[in-house]
C-alpha positions in Angstrom: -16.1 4.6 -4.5 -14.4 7.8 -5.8 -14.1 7.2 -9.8 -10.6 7.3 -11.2 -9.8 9.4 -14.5 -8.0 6.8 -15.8 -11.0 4.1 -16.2 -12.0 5.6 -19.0 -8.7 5.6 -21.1 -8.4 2.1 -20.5 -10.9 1.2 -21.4 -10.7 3.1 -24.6 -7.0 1.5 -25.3 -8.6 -2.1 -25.1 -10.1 -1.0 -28.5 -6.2 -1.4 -29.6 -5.9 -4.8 -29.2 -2.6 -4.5 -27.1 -1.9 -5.7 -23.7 -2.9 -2.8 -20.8 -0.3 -2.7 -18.2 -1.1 -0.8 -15.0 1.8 0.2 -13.1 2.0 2.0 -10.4 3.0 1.7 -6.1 0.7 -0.5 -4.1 -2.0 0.6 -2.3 -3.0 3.0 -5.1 -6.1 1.7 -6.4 -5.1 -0.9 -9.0 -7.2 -3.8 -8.2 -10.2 -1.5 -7.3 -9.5 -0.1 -10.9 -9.8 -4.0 -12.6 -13.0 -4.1 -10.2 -14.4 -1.3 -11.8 -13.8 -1.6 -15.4 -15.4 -5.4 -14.9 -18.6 -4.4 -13.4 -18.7 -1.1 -15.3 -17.9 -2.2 -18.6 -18.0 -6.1 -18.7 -20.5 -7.0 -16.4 -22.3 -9.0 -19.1 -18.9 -10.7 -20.3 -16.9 -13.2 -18.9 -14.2 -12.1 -17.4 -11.3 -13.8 -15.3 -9.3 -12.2 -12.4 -6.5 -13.8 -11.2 -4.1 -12.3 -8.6 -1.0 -13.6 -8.3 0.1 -12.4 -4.9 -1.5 -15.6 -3.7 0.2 -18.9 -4.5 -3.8 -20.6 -5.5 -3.6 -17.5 -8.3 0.0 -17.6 -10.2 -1.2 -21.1 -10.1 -3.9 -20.4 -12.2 -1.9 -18.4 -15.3 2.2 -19.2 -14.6 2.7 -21.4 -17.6 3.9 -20.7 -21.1 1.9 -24.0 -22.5 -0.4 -23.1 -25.0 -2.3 -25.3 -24.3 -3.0 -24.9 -20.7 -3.4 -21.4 -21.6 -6.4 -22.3 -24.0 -8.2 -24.4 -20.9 -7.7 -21.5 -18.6 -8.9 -18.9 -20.7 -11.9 -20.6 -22.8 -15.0 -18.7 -22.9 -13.1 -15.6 -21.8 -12.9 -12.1 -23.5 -11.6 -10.5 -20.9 -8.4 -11.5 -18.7 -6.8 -9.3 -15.3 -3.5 -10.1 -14.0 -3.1 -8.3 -11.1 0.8 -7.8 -9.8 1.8 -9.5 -12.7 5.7 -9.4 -11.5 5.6 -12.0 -9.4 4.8 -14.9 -12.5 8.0 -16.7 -13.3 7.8 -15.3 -17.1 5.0 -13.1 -17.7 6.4 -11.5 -20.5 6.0 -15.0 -22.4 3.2 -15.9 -20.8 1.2 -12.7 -21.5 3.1 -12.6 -25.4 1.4 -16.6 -26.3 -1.4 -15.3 -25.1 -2.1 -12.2 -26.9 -0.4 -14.1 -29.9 -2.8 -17.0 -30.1 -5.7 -16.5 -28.2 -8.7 -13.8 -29.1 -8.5 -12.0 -25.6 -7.9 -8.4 -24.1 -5.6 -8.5 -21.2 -5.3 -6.3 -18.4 -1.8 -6.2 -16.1 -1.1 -4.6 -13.5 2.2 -4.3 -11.5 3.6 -2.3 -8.6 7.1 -2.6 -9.5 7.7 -1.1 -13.1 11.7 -1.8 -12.5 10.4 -5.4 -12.1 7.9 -6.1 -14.6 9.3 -4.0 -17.2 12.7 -6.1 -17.1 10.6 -9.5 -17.4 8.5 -8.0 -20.5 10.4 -6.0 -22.4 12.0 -8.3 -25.0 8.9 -11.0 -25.2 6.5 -7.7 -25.3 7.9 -5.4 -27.3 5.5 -3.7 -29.8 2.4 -5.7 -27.6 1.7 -3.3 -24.9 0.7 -0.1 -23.8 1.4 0.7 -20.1 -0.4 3.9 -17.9 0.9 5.0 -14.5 -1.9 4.9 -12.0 -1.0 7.2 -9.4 -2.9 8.2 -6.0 -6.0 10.3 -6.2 -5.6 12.8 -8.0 -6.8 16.9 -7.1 -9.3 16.8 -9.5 -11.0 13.4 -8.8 -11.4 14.2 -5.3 -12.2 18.0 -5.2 -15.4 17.4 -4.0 -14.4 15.7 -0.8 -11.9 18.3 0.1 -13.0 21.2 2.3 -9.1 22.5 3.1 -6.4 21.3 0.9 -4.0 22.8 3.3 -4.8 19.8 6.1 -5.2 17.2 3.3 -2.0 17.4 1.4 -0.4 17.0 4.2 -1.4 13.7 4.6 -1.3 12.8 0.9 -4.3 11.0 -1.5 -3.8 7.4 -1.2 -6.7 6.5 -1.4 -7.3 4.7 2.3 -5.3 7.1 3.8 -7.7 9.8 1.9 -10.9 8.1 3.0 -10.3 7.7 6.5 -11.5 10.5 8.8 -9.7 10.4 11.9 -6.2 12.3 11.7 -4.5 9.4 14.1 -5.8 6.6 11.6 -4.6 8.3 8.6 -0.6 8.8 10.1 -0.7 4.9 11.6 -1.9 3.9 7.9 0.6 5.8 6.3 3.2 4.3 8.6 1.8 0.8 7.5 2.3 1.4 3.9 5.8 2.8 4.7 6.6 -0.6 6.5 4.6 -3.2 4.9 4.2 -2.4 1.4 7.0 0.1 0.1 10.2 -1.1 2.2 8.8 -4.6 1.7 8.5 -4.5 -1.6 11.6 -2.7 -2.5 13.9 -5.1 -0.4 12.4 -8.3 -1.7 12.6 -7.4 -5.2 15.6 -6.0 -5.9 17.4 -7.6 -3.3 18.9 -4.8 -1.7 21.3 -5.8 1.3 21.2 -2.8 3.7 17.9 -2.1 4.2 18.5 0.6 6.5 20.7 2.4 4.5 18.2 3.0 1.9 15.6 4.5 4.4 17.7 6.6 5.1 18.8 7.5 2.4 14.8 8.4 1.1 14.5 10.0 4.9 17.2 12.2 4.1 15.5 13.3 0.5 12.8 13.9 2.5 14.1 16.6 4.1 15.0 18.3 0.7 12.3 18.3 -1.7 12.2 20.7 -3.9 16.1 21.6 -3.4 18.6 20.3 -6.1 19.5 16.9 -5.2 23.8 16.3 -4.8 24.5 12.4 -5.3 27.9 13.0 -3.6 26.9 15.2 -1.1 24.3 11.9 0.4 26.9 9.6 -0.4 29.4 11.6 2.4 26.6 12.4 4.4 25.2 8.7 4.6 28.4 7.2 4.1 27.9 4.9 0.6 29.3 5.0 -2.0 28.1 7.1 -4.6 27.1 4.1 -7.4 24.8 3.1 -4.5 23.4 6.1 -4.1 22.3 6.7 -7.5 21.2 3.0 -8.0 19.2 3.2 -4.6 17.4 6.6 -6.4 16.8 4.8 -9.1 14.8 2.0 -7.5 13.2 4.3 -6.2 12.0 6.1 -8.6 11.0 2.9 -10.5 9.5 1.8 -7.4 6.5 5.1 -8.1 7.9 6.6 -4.9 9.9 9.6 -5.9 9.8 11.5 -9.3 13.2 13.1 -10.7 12.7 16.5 -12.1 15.6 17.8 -14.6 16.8 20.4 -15.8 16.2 22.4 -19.1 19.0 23.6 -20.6 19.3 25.0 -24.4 22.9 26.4 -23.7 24.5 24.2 -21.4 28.0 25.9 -21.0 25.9 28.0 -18.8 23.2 26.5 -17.4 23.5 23.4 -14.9 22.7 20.5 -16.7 23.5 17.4 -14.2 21.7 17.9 -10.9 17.5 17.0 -10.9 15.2 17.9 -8.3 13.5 14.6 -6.2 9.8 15.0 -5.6 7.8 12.3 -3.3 4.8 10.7 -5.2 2.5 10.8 -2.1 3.8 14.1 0.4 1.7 11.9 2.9 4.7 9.3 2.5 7.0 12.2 2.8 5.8 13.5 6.3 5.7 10.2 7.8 9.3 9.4 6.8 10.2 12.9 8.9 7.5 12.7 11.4 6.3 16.0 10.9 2.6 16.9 10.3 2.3 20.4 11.6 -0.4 22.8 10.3 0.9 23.8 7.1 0.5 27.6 7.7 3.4 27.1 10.6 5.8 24.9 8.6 9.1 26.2 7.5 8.6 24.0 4.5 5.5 24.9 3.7 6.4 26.3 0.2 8.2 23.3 -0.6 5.0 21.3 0.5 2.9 23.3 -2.0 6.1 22.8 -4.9 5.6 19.2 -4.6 2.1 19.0 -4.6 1.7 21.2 -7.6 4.2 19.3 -9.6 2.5 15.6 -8.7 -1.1 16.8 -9.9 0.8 17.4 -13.2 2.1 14.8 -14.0 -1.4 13.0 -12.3 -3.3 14.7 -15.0 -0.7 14.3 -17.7 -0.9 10.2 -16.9 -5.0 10.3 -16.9 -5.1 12.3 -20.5 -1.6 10.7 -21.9 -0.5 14.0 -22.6 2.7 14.7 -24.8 4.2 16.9 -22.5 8.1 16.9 -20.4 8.8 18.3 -17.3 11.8 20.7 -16.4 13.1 23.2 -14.4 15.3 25.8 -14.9 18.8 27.2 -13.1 21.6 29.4 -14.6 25.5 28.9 -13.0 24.4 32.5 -11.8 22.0 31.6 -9.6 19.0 32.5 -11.8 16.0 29.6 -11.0 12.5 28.9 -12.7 10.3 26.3 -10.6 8.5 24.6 -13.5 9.1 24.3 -17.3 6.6 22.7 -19.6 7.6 21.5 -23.0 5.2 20.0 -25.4 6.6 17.1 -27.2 5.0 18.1 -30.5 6.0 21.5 -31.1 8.6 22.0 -28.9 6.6 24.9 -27.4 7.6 26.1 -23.8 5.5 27.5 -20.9 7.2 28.3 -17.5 6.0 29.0 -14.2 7.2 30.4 -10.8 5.4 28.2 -8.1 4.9 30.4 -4.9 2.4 29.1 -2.5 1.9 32.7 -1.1 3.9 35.4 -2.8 3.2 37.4 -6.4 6.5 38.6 -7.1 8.4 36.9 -10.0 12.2 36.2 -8.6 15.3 37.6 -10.0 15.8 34.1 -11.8 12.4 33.9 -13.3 13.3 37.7 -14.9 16.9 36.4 -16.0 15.1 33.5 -18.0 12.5 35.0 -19.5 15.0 37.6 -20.6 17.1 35.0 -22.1 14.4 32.7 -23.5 11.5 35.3 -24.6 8.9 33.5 -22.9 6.6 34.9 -20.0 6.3 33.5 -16.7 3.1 32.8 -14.8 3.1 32.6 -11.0 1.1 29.4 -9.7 0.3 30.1 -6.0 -2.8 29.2 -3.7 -5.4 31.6 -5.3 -4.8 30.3 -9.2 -3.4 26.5 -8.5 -6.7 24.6 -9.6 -6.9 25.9 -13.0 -3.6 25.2 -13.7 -3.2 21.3 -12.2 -6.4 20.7 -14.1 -5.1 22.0 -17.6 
């Protein structure tokens, strides 16, 4: 088993006394995280799992009766919920709980837009959530011997382990169809299925590019409120990331567009079908754009860090790839992201210009230190 950075942290957070919620798309290691923290941690403890994708497990925790709730926990110190959406109210539930009872809980969930409507008025103030993501670059450095074949096919975790190319694309078509799709439709109760996979397949085909809500809705022919709302389920389903713009004078910088990034490029190229060799790929440098931004904001989830995410473009044309901000001092750090070149672009020399910052270029030969800061 490959340890995740996170364990660690949540561990730590339990110290708090708040409910832990662990949110993040299935697949990516969420129970295997509960598994580990128990026999790690709380080996000598007891502990109770309960996993309420079966019927025999919500059956075991979905009630709001205290007093149920004190037979079902006694002798516990340590409580998992895993996909804690589908309980009837687990907002209340988990609130009488951490109320009344003298026990650390740990949620987890793989539909934030879900679980964070059901909790957020009983839970407010109670909880402290983390976004568990796929491996990481920096847990899994050691197994990688060419990062050029393996981001093509993504780090979720199975699909990471398995060693046969052909296993690894029918895998990632199974998440795709069984687990993703699946759960989108059922939750939210979306209608036309199909319009929504296409609408992600035709993302797909522009990551990295600024993202034109009108120009999908013509092109797919929806309307534009279901575009947006679709992207938004989406996003809050962990499998795209918005990236927006930073803008300090916005009469002439754009200011409503965002870039969409995939959480998993492995997802990505199984939407288009395409999982060339990366060196012959026309999108290769768009590959390398989304991978670099993911292990960002992977490492900014594993060490909480107070950090936003931008990017940069001018009316004029003028484009930074990658914009950090901390959310203490309001300091900025930019960075052109070039999987092969060295030459800063005429954009990245406008902005620096303007703003007085330098700008480092992040390409193949510098990219670990950088994801691992």
């Amino acid at each position: 088993m490959i340890p995740r950075l996170m364990e660690k942290l949540v561990v730590t957070a339990l110290k708090k006394k708040k409910i832990l919620l662990i949110l993040g798309a299935r697949q990516v290691g969420e129970t295997t995280l509960l598994n580990s923290i128990k026999k790690r941690y709380f080996s000598k403890k007891r502990t109770f799992y309960v996993n309420c994708d079966t019927i025999e497990g919500r059956k075991n925790i979905d009630t709001t009766s205290l007093t149920e709730l004190k037979k079902i926990t006694k002798n516990i110190s340590l409580l998992f919920i895993d996909e804690a959406q589908r309980l009837n109210n687990p907002g209340l539930t988990l609130k009488i709980i951490n109320d009344n009872l003298d026990i650390n809980i740990i949620a987890t969930g793989s539909s934030s837009f879900e679980l964070k409507n059901k909790l957020s008025d009983p839970l407010t103030g109670r909880y402290l959530d983390f976004i568990l993501y796929p491996f990481s670059y920096n847990e899994v450095k050691k197994e990688i011997y060419s990062i050029k074949k393996t981001i093509l096919y993504g780090f979720y975790p199975e699909v990471f382990l398995l060693k046969r190319v052909e296993d690894k694309i029918l895998f990632l078509n199974k998440i795709i169809d069984s687990y993703l799709f699946k759960d989108i439709l059922t939750f939210q109760k979306i209608r036309n299925s199909q319009a929504i996979k296409d609408l992600l397949t035709a993302i797909a085909y522009q990551i990295g590019a600024e993202v034109s809500e009108n120009e999908l809705s013509n092109r797919l022919k929806i309307d534009r409120k279901t575009v947006v709302s679709y992207i938004d389920i989406l996003e809050k389903s962990f499998i795209i990331r918005r990236l927006y713009p930073y803008s300090r004078n916005p009469r002439r910088e754009i200011g409503r567009r965002y870039k969409i990034y995939f959480v998993d490029l492995g997802i990505r190229n199984a939407l288009i079908g395409d999982f060339n060799d990366f060196d012959l790929r026309l999108d290769s440098g768009a590959i390398f754009e989304n991978f670099i931004f993911m292990e960002k904001l992977k490492n900014s989830a594993n060490n909480q860090s107070l950090v936003d995410y931008y990017f940069w473009r001018s009316y004029g044309g003028g484009e930074v790839d990658f914009i950090e901000k901390s959310k203490i001092t309001g300091r900025l750090a930019a960075f052109e992201i070039k999987y092969q070149s060295e030459t800063l672009s005429r954009g990245a020399r406008e902005f620096s210009k303007e703003y007085k910052i330098p700008i480092k270029i992040i390409n193949q030969n510098n990219f670990v230190n950088f994801i691992s800061r």
